[in-house]
Each structure stands twice: as C-alpha cells, then as structure tokens.
C-alpha positions in Angstrom: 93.4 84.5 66.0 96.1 86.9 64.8 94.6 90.2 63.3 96.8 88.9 59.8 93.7 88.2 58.2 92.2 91.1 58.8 95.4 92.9 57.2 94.9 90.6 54.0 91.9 92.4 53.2 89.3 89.5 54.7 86.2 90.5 56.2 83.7 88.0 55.9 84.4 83.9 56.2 81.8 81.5 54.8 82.0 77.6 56.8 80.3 75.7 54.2 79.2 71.7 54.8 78.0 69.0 53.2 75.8 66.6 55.5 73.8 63.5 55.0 71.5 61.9 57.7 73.4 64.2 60.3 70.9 64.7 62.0 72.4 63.6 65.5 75.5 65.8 65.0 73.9 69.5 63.4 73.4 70.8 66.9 76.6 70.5 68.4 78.3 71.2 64.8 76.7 74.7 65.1 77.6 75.3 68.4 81.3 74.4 68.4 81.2 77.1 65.3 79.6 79.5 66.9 81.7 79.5 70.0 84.6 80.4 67.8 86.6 83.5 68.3 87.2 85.1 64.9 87.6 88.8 65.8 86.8 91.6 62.9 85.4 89.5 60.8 81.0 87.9 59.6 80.7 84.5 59.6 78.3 82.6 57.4 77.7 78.7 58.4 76.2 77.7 54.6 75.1 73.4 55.9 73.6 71.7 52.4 71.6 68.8 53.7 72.1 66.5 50.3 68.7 64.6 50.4 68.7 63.5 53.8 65.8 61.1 55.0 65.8 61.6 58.7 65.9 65.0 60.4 68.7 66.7 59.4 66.6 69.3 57.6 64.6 69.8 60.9 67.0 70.6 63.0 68.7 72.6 60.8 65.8 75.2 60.1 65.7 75.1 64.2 69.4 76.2 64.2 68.7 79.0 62.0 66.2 80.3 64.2 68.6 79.9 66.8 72.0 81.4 65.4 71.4 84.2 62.5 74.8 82.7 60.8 73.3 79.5 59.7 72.1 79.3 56.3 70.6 75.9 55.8 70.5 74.6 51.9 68.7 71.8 50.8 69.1 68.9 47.6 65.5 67.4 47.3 67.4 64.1 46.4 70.8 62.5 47.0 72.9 63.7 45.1 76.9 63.3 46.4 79.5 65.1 48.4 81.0 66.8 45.8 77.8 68.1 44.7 77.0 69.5 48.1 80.0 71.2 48.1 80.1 73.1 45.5 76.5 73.5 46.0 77.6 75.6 49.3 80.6 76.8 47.5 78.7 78.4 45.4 75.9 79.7 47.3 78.5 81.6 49.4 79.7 85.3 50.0 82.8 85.1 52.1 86.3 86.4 50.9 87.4 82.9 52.5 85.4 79.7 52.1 86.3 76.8 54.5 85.3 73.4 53.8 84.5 71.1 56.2 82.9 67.4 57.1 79.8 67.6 59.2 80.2 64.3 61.3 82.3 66.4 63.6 85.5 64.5 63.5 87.1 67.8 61.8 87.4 70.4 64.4 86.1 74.0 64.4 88.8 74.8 66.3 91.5 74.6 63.8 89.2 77.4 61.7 91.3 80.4 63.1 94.9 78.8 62.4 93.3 78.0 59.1 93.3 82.0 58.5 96.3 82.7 60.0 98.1 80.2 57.6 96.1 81.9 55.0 98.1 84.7 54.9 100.7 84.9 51.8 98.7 82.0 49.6 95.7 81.3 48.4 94.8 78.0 49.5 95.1 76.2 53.0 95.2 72.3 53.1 94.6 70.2 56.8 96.1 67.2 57.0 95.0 64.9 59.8 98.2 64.1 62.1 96.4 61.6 64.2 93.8 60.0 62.4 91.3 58.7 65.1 89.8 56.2 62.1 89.8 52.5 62.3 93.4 50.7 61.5 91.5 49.4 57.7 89.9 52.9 56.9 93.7 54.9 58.1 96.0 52.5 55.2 92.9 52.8 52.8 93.5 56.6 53.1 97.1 56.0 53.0 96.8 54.3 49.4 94.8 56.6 48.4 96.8 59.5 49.0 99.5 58.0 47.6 97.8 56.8 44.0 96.3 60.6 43.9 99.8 62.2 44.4 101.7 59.7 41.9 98.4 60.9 39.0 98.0 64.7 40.2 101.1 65.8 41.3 99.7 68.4 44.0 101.9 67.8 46.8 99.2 67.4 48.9 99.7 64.6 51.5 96.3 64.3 53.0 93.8 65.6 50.4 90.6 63.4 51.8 91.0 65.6 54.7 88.2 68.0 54.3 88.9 71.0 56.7 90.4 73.6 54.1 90.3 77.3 53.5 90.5 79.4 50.1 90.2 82.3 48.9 87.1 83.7 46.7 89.2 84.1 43.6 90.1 80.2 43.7 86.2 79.1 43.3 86.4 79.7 39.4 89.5 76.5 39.8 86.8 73.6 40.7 84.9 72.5 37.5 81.5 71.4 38.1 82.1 67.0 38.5 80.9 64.6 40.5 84.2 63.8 42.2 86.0 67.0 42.3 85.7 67.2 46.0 88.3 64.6 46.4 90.9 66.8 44.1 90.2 70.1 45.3 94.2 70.8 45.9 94.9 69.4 42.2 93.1 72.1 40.6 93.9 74.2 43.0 97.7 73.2 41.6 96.7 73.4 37.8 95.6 77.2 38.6 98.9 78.1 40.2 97.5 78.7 43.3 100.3 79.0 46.0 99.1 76.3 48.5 100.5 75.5 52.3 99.3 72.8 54.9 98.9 72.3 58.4 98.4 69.7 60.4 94.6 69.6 62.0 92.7 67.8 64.9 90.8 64.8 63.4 88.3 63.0 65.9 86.8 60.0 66.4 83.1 59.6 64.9 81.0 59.2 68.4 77.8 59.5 66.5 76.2 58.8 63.2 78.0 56.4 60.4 80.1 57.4 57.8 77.8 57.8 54.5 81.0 59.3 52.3 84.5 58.0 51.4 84.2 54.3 51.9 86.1 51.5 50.3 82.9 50.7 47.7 84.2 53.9 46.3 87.4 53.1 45.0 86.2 52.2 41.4 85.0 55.9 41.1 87.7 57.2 42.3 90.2 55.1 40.1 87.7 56.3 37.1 88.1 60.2 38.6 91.8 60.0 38.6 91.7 59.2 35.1 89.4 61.8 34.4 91.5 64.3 35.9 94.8 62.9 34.1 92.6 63.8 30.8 91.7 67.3 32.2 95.3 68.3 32.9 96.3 66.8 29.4 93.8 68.8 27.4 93.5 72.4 29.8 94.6 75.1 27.8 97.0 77.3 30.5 96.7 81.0 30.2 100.1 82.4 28.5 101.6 85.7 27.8 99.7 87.7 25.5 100.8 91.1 23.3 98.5 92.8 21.3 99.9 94.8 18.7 
C-alpha cells in the first residue's frame, strides 16, 4: 500500500463483519486479514456473530486468543445484517471503517487499494467486476441495482457489494434501520459525502450457504426503498446560517 493514507491523517483501520453460522469460514477469514500488509497503520478485525447456532462464536473466541486484533461481538439472538453492521460500526475506533461479508467471497486483498482510493473522499464503494454468483442470483443483483439507483439516486452501481471503506466522520450518515446496510452509499449521498468506486475481487462461496440477500427478500427491500424515498423527502439539509 502507498504511504497516502498515512499522509491523510489515518492511523488506525477497523475491518468490521457481520457473520451468521460462519463457522466453517472464521479461521481462514482471519488469517487472509491478518496476512495483510498495511504499513504505519493498527488494525482492529471487530466480527459480530448475529445469533449464530453452530460454532461461529467458538471459534471466534479461539481466534482472539490467537491474533490480538480480533475483537469478537456477539447478538444473543438473530437479529439481521444491517443490525450487525452497525452493531460493529459502532463498536469501532478506527479513522477508517471497512465493511465487509464474512463468507469470504469479498477479498481481503482489495483492503489496501480500498485506502489508497480513500485518499481525496470520504467514502470508498467496491463493485464486483466478475461476480462468481450463480447466472439467477448475478441479474437478481442486476435489478436490483438498477430499481435502487432509479429511487436513490447515489450513482452507485453495485451497492450489494459489501467491501467498502469510510471515514469516521461518515458513521453519524447511517440512521439506525433494519435495512440500511443495503443503502449505505445513499446516505452516504444525502450527507454530501464525496464518494469513488473501484472494481474488487468477488469469489465464489466454496463453503457455508448464503443466509443474507436472497430473493425472499425482495418485499423488504421494495418496502426499504420506500422508506428511504420518505427519508430523503422529509431530511432537513443543513443550510447557511448568520447570526446577527
């Protein structure tokens, strides 16, 4: 990695993941992490095991004794993706938080040219330039993307890909919803954050099944575009203000 986020004032980089029944996946997760080379700066891995029934939370306790950088976080029940997120969002310290899926088909690897494009915005978006999903699950995303960007607006042409990177100041931007981790970049947008993408590495799934983002979905998300239409409509934007 370039020292440019160094220069930018970063020093510390939380990795923060949602799992569910990951159990056969943690281990190598944390290692591909940890092999990283991110010079100058701490790493925090924040993994929030959302309720999981086999032994996700096991093994994760074993990689913290393991690797000092994990910092396993735990929902006593089920409770979503976007929860989790912003569950490990929150529970952060990082100058930069980067999101990521923990069924590793996102790739560490693309954590350092995260940073790099990091430098002159505030938000980093990856967008998946070969997905390695099934031909149903690839034009499912493709619809989706494209009813999103007709309601929202963001520009954003792969926001289900979640392997991003933002800066501290941006966490105030996500309101506390179930759902919100499929518009990240739209509020992102409302803010006026200055966002850029790149393209990532997406791989395919060799273990596990996909618990999030499935077609049984789509009525929830049809509901949280809506919702979203009605937050933009009503959000009172910050204006020039003189006091006399």
């Amino acid at each position: 990695m370039s020292e440019a986020s160094g220069q930018s004032g970063i020093r510390k980089i939380s990795i923060v993941v949602p799992v569910y029944n990951e159990a056969e996946n943690i281990e190598t997760l944390v290692s591909e992490i940890s092999r990283l080379e991110i010079r100058g700066l701490d790493v925090e891995i924040i993994i929030v095991d959302d309720g999981s029934t086999d032994d996700t939370w096991r093994i994760l306790m074993e990689c913290r004794r393991k690797c000092s950088a994990v910092r396993p976080v735990r929902h006593t029940v089920n409770m979503g993706q976007s929860a989790a997120m912003l569950t490990g969002i929150h529970s952060s310290s990082g100058d930069v938080i980067v999101t990521m899926d923990g069924d590793l088909q996102n790739n560490p690897a693309d954590i350092p040219r995260l940073l790099d494009a990091l430098e002159g915005c505030d938000v980093v978006c990856g967008y998946r330039f070969k997905r390695r999903d099934s031909l149903s699950r690839r034009w499912a995303s493709k619809i989706a993307n494209w009813a999103r960007n007709r309601i929202t607006r963001d520009g954003v042409r792969d926001t289900g890909c979640s392997l991003k990177a933002f800066r501290r100041s941006c966490i105030g931007d996500l309101p506390m919803l179930d759902g919100v981790h499929r518009f990240m970049p739209a509020y992102f947008a409302l803010a006026g954050r200055r966002i850029t993408e790149i393209p990532v590495d997406h791989r395919p799934r060799s273990r596990g099944e996909s618990k999030y983002g499935n077609l049984s979905r789509l009525p929830r998300t049809v509901l949280d575009l809506i919702g979203f239409a009605w937050y933009r409509r009503r959000l009172i934007r910050p204006v020039k203000i003189e006091r006399g």
